[in-house]
N, C-alpha and C positions, 0 to 999 in steps of 0.2 A: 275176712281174711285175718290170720292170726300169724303171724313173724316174732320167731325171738331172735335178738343180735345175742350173741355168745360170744362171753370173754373179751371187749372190749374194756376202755376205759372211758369214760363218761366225762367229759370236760362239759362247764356250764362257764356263766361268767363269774362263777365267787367259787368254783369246788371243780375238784378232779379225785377220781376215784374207781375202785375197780368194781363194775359192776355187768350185768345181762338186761338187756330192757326186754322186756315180753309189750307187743303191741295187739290188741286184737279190737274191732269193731270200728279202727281209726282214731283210736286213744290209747295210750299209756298207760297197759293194766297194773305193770308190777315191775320194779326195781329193782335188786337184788342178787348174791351169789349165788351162783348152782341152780339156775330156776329151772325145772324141769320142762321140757318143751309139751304141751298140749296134743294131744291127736291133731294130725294134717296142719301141723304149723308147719311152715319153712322160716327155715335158721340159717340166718346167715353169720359165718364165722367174721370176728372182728380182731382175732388174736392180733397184739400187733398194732392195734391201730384207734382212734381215738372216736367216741360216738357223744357226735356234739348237736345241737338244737338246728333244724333244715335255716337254710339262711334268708331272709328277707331284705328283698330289696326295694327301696321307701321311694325310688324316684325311676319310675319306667314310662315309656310312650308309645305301649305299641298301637299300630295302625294311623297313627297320628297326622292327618290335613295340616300340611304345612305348608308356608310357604311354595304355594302353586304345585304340591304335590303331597301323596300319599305315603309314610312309611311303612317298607317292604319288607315288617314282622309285627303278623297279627298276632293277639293275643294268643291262638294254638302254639305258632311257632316260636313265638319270645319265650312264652312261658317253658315248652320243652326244653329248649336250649336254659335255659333257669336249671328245670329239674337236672340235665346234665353236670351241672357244673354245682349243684349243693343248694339253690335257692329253690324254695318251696312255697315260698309268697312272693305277691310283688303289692305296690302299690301304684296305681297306673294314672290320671290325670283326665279327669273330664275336661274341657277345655272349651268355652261356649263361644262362638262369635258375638260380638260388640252387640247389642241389641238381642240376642238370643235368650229364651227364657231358661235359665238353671235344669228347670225340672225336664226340660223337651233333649236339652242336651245330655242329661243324666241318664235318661233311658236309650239315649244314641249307643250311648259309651257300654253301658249295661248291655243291650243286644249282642252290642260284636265283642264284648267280653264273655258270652256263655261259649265259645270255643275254647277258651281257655283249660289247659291241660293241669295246673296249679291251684291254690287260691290266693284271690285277690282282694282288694279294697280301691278308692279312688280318694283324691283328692280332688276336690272341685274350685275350677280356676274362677275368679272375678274381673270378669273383663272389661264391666261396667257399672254402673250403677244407676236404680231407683228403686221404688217404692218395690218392684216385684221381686228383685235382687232380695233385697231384705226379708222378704217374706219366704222366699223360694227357700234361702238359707236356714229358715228356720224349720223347713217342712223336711229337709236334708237330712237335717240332725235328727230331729225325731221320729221320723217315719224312715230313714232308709238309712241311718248309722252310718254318716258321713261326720266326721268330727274336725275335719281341717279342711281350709283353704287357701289356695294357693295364690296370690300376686305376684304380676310379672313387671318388675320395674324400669323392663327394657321392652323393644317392638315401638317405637315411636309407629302411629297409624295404622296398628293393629289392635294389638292386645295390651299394650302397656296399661298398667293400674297409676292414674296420678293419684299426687298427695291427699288430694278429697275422698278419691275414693280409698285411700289405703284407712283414711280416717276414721269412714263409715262403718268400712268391712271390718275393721281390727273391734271397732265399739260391738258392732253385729257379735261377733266372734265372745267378745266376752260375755256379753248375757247369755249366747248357748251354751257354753262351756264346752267352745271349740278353739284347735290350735290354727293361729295364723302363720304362715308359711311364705318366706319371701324368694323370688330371684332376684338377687341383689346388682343390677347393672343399669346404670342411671342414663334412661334412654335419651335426653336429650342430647347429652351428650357425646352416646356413642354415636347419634344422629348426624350431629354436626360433626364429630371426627371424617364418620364415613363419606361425606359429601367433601373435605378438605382433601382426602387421601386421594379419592378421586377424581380431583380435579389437581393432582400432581404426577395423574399420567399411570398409576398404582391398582390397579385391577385384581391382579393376581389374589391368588390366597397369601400370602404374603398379608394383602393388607386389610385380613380378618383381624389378627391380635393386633395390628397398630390403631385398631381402631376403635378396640377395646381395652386399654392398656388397665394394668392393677388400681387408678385412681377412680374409675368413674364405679370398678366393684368396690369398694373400700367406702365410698362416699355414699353409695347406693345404700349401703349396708349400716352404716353407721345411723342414716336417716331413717332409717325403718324401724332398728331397733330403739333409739329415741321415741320415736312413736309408741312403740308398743310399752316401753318402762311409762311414758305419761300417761297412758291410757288403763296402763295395768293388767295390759296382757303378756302371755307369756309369745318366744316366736319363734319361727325354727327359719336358720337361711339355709337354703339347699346349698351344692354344690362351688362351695367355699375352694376357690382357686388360688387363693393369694395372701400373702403375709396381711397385707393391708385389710381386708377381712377382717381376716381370723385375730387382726390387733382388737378390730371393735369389738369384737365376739368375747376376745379374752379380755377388754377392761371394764365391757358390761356386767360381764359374770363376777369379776373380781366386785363387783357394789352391790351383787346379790340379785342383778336381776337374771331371770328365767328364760336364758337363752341358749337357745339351741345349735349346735351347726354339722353340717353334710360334708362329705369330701368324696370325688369318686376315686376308685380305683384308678383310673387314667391320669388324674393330674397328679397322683404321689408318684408317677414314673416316668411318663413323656413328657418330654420339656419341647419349649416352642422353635427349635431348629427344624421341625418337623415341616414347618412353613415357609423353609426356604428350600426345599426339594426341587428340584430341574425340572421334575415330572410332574407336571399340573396335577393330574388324577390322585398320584401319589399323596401330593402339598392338601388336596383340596377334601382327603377323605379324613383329613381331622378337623376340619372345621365345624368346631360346635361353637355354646357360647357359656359360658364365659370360655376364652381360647386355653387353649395349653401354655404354661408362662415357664420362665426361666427355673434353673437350679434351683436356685435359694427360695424361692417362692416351693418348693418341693420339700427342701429340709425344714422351713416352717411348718408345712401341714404333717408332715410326721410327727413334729415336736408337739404340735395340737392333738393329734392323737395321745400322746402319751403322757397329758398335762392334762387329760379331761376336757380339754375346752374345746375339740369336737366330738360328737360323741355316736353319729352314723354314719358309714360310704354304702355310698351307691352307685348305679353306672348312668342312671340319664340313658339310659339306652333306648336310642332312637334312629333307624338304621335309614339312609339311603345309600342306594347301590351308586355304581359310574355314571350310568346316564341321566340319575336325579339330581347326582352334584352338578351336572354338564349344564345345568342350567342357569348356572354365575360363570359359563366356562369366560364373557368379556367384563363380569363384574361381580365381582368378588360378595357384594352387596346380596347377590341376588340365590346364590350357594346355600344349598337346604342346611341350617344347622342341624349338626345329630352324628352320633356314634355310636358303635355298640359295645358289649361290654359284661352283659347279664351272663353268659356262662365262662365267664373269666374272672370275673370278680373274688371270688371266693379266694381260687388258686396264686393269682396275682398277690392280695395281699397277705394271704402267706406265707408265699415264697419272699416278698420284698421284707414283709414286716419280724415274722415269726425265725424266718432261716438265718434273718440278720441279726436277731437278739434287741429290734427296736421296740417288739410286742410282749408281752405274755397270750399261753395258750387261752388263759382266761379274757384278757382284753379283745383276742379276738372275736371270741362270742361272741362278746357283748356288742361289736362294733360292725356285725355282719349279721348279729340276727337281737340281741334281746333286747338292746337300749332304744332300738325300733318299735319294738313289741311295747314297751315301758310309755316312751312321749305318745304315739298313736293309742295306747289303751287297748292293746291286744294279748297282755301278758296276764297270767300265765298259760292262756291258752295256745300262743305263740311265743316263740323264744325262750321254751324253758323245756327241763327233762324232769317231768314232776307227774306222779301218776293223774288221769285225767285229762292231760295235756293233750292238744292233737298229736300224733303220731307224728308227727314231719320232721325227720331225722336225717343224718349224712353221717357213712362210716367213712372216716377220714385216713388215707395213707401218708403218713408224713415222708414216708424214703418215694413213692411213686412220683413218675417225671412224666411229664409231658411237655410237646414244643406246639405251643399256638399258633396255629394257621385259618386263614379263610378257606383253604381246600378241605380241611380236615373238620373245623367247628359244625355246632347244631345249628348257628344263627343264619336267619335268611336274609343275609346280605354278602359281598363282594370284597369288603375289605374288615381289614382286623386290624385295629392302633396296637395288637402288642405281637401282629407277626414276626414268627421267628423265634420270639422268649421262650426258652425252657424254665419251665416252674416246678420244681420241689416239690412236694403234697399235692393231694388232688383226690378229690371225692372216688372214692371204690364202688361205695353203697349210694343211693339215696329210698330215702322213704317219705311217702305226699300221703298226706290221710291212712295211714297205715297199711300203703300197698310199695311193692317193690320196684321203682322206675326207673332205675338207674342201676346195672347191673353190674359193671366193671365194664363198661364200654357196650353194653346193651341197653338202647334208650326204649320203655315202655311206657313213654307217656301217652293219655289217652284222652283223646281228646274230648272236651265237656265233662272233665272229670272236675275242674275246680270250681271249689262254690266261692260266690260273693260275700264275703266278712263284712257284717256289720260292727262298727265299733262306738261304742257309748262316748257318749259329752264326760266330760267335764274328767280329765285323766289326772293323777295323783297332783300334778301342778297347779291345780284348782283348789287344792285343801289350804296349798299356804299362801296363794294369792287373795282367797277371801279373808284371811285373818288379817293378813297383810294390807286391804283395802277397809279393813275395817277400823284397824288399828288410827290408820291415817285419815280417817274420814275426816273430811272438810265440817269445819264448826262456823256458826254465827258470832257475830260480836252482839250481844245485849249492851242496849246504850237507851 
């Protein structure tokens, strides 16, 4: 298939410019004024409107065994609703059971990912640890272009990763020259909250965030990343809810260590009254984790946006409907976390970031598709408009409006955390491998069209962490 976008302006994350992209083969032939369109191309006009890099989003779950249930968007359908909305990759989450061998779960994950209408990558969780763990990881990285792993420092008696195993995994992680990746929520704690709140009579979704309050992420957060600066790896915290965070995030970096941090689109706009709704259904369809927290935890991660010191959003999108949440309906404890979010993302920070004057067009790029592309090691093949590039484009309407609803979304779920919002900009075009899937409200995604991206060890933050460990290598005392 051959597509030229015509008369567009091109926004990346360091340039903006007037140019035509010519795409044919599923790459990025030619750049340029006036390009002449090829026999049996279709051209889509972009007068008007801005042709920026398809968006990637670094933290998805679809299909995901949770919590005594299944999430109700598999990789066909998350991913479509993606192409909807401007996201043209995901990065999705193997996730093994305690005891589960790495490699048995990776080809789980793999299987019910060849639906997928997008392309994808995974991050593979550590749920445990020995000798085959370690070795699995190593077979990961080299044989199937997995480059990160993900720890979960909440789930007491499930999944949680303690400090021994954060120790192993993060050592493991550095000899491959992979990135460690935290959720920052310090499960004892939330442990003991959640049995205190409950035993004051508090069931409700209500006493989801009292049970997670901004100390036990902040603390979580702070220990992990200490870890990784003594050990000398670099680390990325997902989805960064709270000032407390993003403090540690911002005085690591300030000493120069290589640290990364997430923010989704949901916590820079809903705050957590959401959890005091009359209507349980309502209260209980934003229950993820870390929860949705107050104002001023909102005006910090915007501020971390715009200081560098986060530097990816994503949505965590992980969808249950009414009757999967119904399953905490006399305890709160028991409520599938997970939301969704993947074809709002785009539009949402936008509309909040860009219409407000809190972003640049450039900053957005970078913070919805390339600075993804950069930590996971997928650039320039993703997140850039650079000839050779894959094709995965979005022609962008800055004056186009749309109001989010669950009636109206691609997502296959029942509720929407941003119904009702009318957002400003909004994808016109999309382009996946250089075919046309998004038409101005015509969805062509096709299903088993996206292939699994491998991504290589050891991504540019390895160049200055080996100088760095070398510089400081431990010496003998001669006596």
């Amino acid at each position: 298939m051959t597509i030229l976008i015509r008369g567009g302006t091109v926004v990346t994350h360091d340039e903006t410019y007037r140019a035509d992209v010519l795409c044919i083969d599923g790459k990025i032939q030619a750049i340029g004024t006036d390009l002449d369109a090829p026999a049996g191309a279709e051209v889509i006009d972009a007068g008007g409107q801005y042709v920026m890099p398809g968006g990637i989003d670094p933290h998805t779950h679809m299909q995901l065994p949770f919590m005594g249930t299944v999430a109700s968007e598999d990789f066909y359908t998350g991913t479509a609703a993606g192409l909807a909305g401007g996201t043209t990759s995901i990065i999705d989450f193997v996730i093994p059971s305690p005891g589960q061998s790495l490699m048995e779960a990776f080809k789980t994950w793999r299987g019910w990912a060849e639906k997928a209408a997008s392309d994808y990558a995974f991050h593979v969780a550590i749920t445990w640890w020995d000798n085959s763990v370690r070795e699995d990881m190593g077979t990961l990285v080299r044989e199937h272009g997995v480059n990160s792993f993900k720890h979960f420092m909440a789930y007491k008696n499930a999944i949680m990763a303690t400090d021994d195993i954060l120790v192993a995994s993060f050592s493991r992680c550095l000899e491959l020259g992979a990135v460690p990746t935290v959720h920052a929520e310090n499960g004892e704690l939330v442990y003991h909250l959640q049995q205190q709140i409950l035993a004051k009579g508090i069931t409700g979704p209500e006493g989801h965030p009292l049970s997670r309050p901004p100390q036990v992420e902040g603390e979580a957060a702070g220990r992990a990343i200490r870890m990784a600066g003594t050990l000398g790896t670099p680390i990325y915290v997902v989805h960064v809810s709270c000032k407390d965070a993003l403090d540690e995030i911002t005085y690591a970096r300030q000493q120069g260590q290589a640290v990364y941090g997430e923010c989704l689109a949901g916590h820079l706009v809903i705050d957590d009254s959401v959890y005091r709704n009359k209507d349980w259904d309502q209260a209980a369809g934003y229950v993820m984790s870390p929860p949705f927290r107050s104002q001023e935890h909102q005006v910090a991660l915007w501020k971390g946006l715009q200081s560098g010191n986060l530097q990816t959003t994503a949505t965590d999108h992980c969808c249950f409907c009414a009757e999967q949440k119904a399953l905490g309906k006399e305890d709160f404890t028991k409520i599938p976390n997970g939301t969704a979010g993947i074809e709002d993302r785009m539009a949402v920070i936008w509309d909040e970031g860009i219409n407000s004057g809190r972003l640049s067009m450039q900053e957005f790029v970078a913070l919805t598709s390339t600075n993804t592309a950069k930590i996971f090691n997928m650039y320039p093949r993703k997140g850039a408009i650079k000839e050779g590039a894959d094709a995965d484009l979005v022609v962008w309407d800055p004056n186009g409006t749309r109001t989010i609803s669950a009636e109206t979304h691609h997502q296959n779920i029942d509720f929407n955390i941003f119904e009702g919002k009318t957002v400003r900009g909004i994808p016109r075009h999309t382009v996946s491998q250089g075919k046309w899937v998004w038409r101005d409200g015509d969805l062509r995604a096709e299903q088993g069209a996206g292939r699994y991206l491998e991504r290589p060890a050891y991504p540019g933050v390895y160049d200055v962490l080996k100088r760095r460990a070398e510089h400081n290598a431990p010496t003998a005392v001669e006596r």
